[in-house]
C-alpha positions in Angstrom: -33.5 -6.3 5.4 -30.1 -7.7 6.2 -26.9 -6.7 5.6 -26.4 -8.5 2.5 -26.0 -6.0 -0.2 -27.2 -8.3 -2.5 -31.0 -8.1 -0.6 -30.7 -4.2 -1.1 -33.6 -3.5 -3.1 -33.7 -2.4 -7.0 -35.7 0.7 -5.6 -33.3 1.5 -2.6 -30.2 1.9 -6.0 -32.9 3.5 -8.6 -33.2 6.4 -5.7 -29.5 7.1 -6.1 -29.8 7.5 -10.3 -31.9 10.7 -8.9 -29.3 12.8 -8.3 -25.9 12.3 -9.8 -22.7 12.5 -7.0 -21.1 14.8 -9.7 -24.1 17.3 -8.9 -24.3 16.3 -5.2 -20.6 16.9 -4.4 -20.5 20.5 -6.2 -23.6 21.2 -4.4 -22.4 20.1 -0.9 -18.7 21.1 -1.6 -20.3 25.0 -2.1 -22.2 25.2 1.0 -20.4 26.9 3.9 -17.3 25.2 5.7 -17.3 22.0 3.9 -14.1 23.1 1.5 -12.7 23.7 4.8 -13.6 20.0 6.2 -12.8 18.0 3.6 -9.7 19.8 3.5 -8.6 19.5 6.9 -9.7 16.3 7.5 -7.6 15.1 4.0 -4.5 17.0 5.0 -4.6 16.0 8.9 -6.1 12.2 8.6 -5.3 11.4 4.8 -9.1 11.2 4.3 -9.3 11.2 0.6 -11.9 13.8 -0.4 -13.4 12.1 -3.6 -14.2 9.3 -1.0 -15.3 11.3 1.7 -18.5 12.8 -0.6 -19.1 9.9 -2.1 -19.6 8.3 1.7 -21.6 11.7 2.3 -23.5 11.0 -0.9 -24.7 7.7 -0.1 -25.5 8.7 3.8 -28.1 11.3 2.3 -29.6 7.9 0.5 -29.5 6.6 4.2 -26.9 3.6 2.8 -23.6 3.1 3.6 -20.9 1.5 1.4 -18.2 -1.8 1.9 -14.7 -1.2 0.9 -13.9 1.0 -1.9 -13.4 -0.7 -5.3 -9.8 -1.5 -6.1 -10.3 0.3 -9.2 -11.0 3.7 -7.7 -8.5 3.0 -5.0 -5.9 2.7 -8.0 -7.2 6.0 -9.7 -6.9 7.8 -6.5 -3.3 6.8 -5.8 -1.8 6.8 -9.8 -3.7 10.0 -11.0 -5.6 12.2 -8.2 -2.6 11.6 -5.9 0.5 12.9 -7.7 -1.7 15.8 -9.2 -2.5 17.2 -6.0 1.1 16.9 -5.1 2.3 18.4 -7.8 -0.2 21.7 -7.7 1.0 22.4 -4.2 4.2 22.1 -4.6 3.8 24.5 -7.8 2.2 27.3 -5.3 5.2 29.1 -4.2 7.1 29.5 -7.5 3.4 30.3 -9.2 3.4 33.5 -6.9 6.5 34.8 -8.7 6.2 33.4 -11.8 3.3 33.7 -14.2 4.2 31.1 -16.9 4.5 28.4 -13.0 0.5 30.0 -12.2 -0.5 29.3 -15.4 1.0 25.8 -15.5 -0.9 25.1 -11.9 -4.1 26.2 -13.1 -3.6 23.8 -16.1 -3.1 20.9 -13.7 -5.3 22.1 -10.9 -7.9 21.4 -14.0 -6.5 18.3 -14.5 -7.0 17.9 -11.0 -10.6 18.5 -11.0 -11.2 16.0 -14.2 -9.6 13.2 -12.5 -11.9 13.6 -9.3 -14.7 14.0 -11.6 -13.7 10.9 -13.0 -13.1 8.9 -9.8 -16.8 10.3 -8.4 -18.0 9.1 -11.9 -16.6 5.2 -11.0 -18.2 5.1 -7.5 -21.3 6.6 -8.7 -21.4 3.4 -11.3 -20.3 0.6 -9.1 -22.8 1.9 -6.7 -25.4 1.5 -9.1 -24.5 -1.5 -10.1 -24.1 -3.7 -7.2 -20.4 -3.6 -7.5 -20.1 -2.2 -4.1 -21.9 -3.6 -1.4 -24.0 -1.1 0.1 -25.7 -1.7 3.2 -29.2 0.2 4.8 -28.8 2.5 8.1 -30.9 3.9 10.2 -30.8 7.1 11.4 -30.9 9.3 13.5 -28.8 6.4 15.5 -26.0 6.2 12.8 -24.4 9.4 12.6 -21.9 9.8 9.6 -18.8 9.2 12.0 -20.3 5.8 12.9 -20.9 4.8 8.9 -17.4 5.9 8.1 -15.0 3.2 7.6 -11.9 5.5 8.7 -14.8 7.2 11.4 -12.5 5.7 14.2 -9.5 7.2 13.1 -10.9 10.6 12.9 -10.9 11.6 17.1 -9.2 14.9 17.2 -10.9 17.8 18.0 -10.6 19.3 14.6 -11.8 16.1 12.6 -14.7 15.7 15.3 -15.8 19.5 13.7 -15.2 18.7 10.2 -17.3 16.0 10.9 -20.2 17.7 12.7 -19.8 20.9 9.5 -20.4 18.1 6.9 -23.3 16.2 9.2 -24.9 19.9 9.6 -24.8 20.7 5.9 -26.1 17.1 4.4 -29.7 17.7 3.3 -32.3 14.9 3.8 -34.6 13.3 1.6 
């Protein structure tokens, strides 16, 4: 097979209506360090996270994906984006004030539903053919190498996140 997403096989995409990436990423997301690695490798390389286990999700599957849709790109930067800033600025004035915590728990949901909603859209284009998504081969392509932003991530601390979400992926 070639690296024309187009040759990927109807099987090869079938496999990845198996397991929804809703259900993979609050699987993986629970096991031990990776909150910690997608969070450190967010809030030190701008890595966004919704990406990040979708990338994860489709290693498992042994595929890797072209360029995020420009769709999800837009979702991520208009709605994800200025939630997440929001929340965190709320923290400090939520620890004195419990009308502030309750208003950050509200959008910390809303948080949540627009990730859920972002995972949702790469889950479809991927289904879809919408994304090109191309075969690897492992145990040669390690997640850093199938990472678009893989080169970027050379500090010590984004090497580790790395190697905690490469030691907690499952294979099929």
């Amino acid at each position: 097979m070639n690296d024309d997403s187009t040759e990927l096989s109807a099987h090869l995409r079938s496999r990845l209506a198996g397991e929804s990436l809703w259900d993979f990423a609050l699987n993986l997301y629970a096991r031990d360090g990776i909150e910690q690695a997608c969070l450190t490798l967010q809030d030190e390389a701008g890595v966004d996270v919704t990406e990040l286990l979708w990338r994860c999700w489709l290693y498992r599957y042994n595929l890797r994906a072209g360029a995020t849709p420009p769709d999800v790109r837009q979702w991520q930067h208009d709605v994800i984006s200025p939630l997440r800033r929001l929340r965190r600025g709320l923290k400090p004035a939520a620890r004195e004030r419990s009308n502030v915590a309750s208003l950050r728990q509200r959008i910390k949901q809303a948080e949540l539903d627009a990730e859920r909603e972002c995972l949702l859209r790469l889950e479809a284009h991927s289904g879809t053919g919408r994304v090109p998504l191309f075969e690897i081969f492992r145990p040669d392509s390690t997640l850093e190498k199938v990472l678009p932003f893989g080169p970027q991530l050379q500090k010590k601390s984004h090497l580790l996140a790395l190697g905690t979400l490469q030691s907690q992926l499952d294979p099929l």
